[in-house]
C-alpha positions in Angstrom: 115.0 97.3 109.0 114.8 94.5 111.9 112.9 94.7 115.0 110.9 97.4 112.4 108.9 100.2 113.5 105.6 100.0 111.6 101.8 102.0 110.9 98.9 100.6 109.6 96.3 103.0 108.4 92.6 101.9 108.7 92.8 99.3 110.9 88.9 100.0 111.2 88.2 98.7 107.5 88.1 94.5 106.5 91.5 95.2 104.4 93.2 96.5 107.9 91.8 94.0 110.2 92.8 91.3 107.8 96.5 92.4 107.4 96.8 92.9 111.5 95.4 88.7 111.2 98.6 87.9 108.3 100.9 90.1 109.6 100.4 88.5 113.4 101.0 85.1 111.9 104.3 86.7 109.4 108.2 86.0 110.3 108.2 89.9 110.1 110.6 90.7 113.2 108.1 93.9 114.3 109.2 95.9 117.3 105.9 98.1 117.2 102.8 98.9 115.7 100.9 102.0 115.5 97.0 101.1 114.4 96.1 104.6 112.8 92.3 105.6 112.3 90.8 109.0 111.0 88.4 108.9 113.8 89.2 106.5 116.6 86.6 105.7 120.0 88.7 107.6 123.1 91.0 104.7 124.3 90.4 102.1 121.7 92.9 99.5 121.4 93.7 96.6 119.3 95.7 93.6 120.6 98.7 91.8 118.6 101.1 89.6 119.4 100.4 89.8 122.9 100.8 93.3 123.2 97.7 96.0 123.4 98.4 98.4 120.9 96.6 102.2 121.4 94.3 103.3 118.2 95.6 106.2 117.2 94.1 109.6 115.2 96.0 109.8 111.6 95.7 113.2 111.6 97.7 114.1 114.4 100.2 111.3 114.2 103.8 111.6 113.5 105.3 109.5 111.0 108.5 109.7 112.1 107.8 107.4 114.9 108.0 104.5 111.9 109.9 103.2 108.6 107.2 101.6 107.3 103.8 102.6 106.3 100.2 100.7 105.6 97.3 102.1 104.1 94.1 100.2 103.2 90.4 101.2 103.3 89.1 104.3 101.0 91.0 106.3 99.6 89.3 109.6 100.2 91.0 112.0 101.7 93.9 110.0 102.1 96.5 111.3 99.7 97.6 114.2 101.8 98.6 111.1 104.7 100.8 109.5 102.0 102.2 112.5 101.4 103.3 113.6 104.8 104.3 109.8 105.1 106.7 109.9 102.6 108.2 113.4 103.5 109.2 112.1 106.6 111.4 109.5 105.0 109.0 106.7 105.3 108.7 103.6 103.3 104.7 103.2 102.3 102.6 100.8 101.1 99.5 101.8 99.5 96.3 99.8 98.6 94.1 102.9 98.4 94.5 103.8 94.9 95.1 107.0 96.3 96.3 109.8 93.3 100.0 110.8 95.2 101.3 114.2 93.3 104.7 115.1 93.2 105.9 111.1 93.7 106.5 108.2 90.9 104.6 105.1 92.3 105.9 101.4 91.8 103.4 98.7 91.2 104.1 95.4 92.7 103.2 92.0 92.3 106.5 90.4 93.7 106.1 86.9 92.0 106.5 89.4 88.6 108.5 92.3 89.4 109.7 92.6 93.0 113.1 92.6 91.7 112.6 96.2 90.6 112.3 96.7 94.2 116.2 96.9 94.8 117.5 100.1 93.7 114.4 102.0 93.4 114.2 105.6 94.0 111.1 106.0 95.3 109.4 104.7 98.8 106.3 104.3 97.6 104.6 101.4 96.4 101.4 100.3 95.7 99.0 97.1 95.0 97.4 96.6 92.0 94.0 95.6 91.7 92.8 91.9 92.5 91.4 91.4 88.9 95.4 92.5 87.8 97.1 89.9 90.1 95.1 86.7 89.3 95.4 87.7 85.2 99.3 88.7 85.5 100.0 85.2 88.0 97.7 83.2 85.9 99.4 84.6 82.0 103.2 85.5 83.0 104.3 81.6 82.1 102.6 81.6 79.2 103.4 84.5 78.2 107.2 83.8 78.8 106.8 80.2 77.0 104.6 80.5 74.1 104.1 84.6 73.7 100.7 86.1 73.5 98.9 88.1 70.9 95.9 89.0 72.3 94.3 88.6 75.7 90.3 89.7 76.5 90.0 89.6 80.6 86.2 89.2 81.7 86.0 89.9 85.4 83.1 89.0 87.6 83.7 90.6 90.9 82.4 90.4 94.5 81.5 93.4 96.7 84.1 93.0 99.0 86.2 94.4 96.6 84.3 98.0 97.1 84.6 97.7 100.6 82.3 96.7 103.5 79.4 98.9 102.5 78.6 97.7 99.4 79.2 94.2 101.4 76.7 95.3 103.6 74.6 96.9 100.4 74.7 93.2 99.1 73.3 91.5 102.7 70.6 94.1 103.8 68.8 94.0 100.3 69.0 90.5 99.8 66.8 90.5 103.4 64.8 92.6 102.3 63.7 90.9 98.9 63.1 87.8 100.7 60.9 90.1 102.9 59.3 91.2 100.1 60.1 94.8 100.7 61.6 97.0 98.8 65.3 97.4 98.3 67.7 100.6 98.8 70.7 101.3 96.6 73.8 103.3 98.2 76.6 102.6 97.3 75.6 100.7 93.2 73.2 103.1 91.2 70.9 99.7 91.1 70.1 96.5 92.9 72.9 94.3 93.3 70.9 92.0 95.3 70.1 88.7 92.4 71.8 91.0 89.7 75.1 91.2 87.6 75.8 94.9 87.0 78.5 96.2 84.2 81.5 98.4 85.5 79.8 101.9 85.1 80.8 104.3 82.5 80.3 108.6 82.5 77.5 108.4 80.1 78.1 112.3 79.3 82.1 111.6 78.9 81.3 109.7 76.0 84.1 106.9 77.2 83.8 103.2 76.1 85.2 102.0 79.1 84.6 103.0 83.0 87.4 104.2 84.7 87.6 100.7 86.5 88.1 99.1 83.5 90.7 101.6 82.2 92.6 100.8 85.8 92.6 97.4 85.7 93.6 97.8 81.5 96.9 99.8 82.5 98.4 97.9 85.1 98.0 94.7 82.6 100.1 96.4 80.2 102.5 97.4 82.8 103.2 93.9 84.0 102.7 92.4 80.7 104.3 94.7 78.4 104.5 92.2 75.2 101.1 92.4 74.6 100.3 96.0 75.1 97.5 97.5 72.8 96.1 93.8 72.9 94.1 93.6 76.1 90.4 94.3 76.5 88.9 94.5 79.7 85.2 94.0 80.5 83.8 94.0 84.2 80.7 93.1 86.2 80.1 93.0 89.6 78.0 90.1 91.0 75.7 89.6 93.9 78.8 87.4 95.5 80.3 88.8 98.8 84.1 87.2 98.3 85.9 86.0 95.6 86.7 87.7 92.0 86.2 85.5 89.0 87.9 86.2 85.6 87.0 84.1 82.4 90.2 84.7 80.2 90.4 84.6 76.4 93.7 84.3 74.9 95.6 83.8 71.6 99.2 82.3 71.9 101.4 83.4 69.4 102.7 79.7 68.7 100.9 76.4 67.7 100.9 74.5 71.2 98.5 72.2 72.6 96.0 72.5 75.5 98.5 69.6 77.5 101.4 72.0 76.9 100.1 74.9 78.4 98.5 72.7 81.3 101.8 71.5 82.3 102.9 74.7 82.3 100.5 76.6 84.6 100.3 73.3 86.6 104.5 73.5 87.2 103.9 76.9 88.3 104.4 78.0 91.4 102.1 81.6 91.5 98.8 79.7 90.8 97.3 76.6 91.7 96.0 74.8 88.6 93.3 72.5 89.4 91.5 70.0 86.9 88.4 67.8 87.6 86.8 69.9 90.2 83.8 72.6 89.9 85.7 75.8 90.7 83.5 78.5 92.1 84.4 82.0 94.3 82.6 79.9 97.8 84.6 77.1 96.9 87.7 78.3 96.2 87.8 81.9 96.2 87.8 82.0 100.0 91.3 81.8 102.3 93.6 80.2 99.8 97.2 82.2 99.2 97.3 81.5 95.5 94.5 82.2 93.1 92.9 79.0 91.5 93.0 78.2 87.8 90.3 75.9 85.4 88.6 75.0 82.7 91.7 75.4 80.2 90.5 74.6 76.9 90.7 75.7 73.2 88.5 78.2 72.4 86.6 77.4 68.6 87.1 80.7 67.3 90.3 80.1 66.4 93.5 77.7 66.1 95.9 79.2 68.8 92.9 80.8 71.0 92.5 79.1 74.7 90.4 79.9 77.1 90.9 79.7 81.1 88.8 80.8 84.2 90.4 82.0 87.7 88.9 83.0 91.1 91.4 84.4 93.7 90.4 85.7 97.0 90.2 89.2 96.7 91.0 90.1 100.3 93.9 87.8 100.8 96.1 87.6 97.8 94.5 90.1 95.7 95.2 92.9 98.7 96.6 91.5 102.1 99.0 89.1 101.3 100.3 91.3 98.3 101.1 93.8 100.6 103.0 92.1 102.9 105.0 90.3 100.0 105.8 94.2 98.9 106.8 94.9 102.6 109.1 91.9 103.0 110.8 92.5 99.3 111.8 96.0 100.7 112.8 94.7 104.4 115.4 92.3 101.6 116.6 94.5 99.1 117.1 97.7 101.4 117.2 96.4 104.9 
């Protein structure tokens, strides 16, 4: 797959134009790129690395021109472009979500599992969720060194991560509360503006948990298997435009002490463990590669309970930069 022939779907969203930025500055050995949009300006163009590149319509576009395949932004109406991607014998890389019938998706965080990568039967593979990769990074060494028994994730989670509306949602009614006028909900059934508002449920369904909750839920027991049954998640978005936060509650399934499990997540090498500084998502949930861990200490309910708090840049790791980690673990395992 050298000099590779690549697509990038939704190069009009914050996800695309932030993997066209990392994949510029990438060793990736790119021969061309096709920016793809549903409904491109006539004769819009992006530039990258020194070449213009012609925006292209998805619909009409013909994925045999490429091995390789991007998609970020919504996932509406998408599934049906992954599809025809993958029938024309194309290696994708989803960050939709989108529901794909007919093909078994892989789930990769490549610090975790990107070995799977090699010998897989199918082409397509997907990013989890941002919540999922700063929980799996931040647990998988202690996991691995001291086993867990249970593990409660509490997320607190920035608009970004429902895309730019709810970013612009966020901006436009915080303006117009300090204009004293009233506010206008589009995209959260309330104000997110000065709020904290719980991961909605289907009141009529009857469910416990929304289906946010139950997403983020599965893909923790997929990359941490040996505690499945023994996660609860809980999540909120927060009136904070960058940066997911997750307080972690765990029980380890050994006596250890708080320095033991320091030195471990401070040895290792998918987080950045930081001590003596007031960790926020402006301070450090902003441009940084790894997410950021804190605030380790025992918890009082119990003997072998800990807790910890993360922030990770949702944009970055938790979507761009896990992407192009899946893309380069395929460019090495099938060439």
């Amino acid at each position: 797959m050298s000099n590779l022939n690549i697509a990038i779907v939704g190069t009009d969203t914050a996800a695309g134009k932030l993997l066209l930025e990392k994949l510029e500055e990438s060793s990736m050995e790119i021969e061309v790129l096709y920016p793809l949009e549903k409904l491109p300006e006539d004769y819009s163009s992006i530039r990258f690395r020194k070449k213009t590149c012609l925006i292209e319509k998805l619909d009409d576009f013909d994925f045999t021109s490429v091995s390789l395949v991007f998609f970020t932004g919504s996932r509406k109406n998408i599934s049906e472009h992954i599809t025809r991607a993958l029938e024309s014998g194309c290696y994708v890389i989803d960050d939709t979500g989108a529901d794909v019938p007919d093909y078994d998706v892989l789930t990769v965080i490549p610090e975790i599992n990107g070995d799977e990568i090699a010998g897989c039967r199918t082409r397509l593979f997907r990013s989890p969720h941002a919540v999922t990769i700063q929980t799996a990074l931040a647990m998988n060494e202690i996991i691995s060194q001291f086993g867990l028994e249970s593990l409660d994730i509490t997320s607190f989670e920035a608009v970004s991560g429902e895309g730019q509306p709810a970013v612009t949602e966020l901006a436009n009614q915080a303006i117009s509360l300090f204009n004293t006028k009233p506010v206008v909900n589009r995209h959260f059934p309330v104000q997110i503006a000065f709020n904290t508002i719980p991961s909605m449920v289907d009141f009529e369904s009857g469910e416990s948990y929304s289906e946010h909750e139950k997403q983020i839920l599965g893909e923790i027991e997929n990359f941490l298997p040996q505690i499945s049954g023994r996660v609860c998640v809980n999540s909120f978005f927060v009136p904070v435009f960058y940066g997911h936060s997750t307080l972690l509650s765990f029980s380890t399934s050994m006596p250890v002490s708080v320095e033991e499990i320091r030195q471990v997540l401070a040895d290792s090498s998918m987080i950045s463990y930081v001590d003596r500084e007031v960790v926020t998502p402006v301070t450090h949930g902003v441009s940084r590669d790894l997410p950021v861990v804190t605030r380790l200490r025992r918890s009082t309910a119990g003997e072998n309970q800990f807790n910890l708090f993360s922030v990770i840049d949702n944009s970055l790791k938790g979507e761009v930069l896990n992407c192009i980690q899946i893309a380069e673990k395929i460019i090495e395992y099938i060439g």
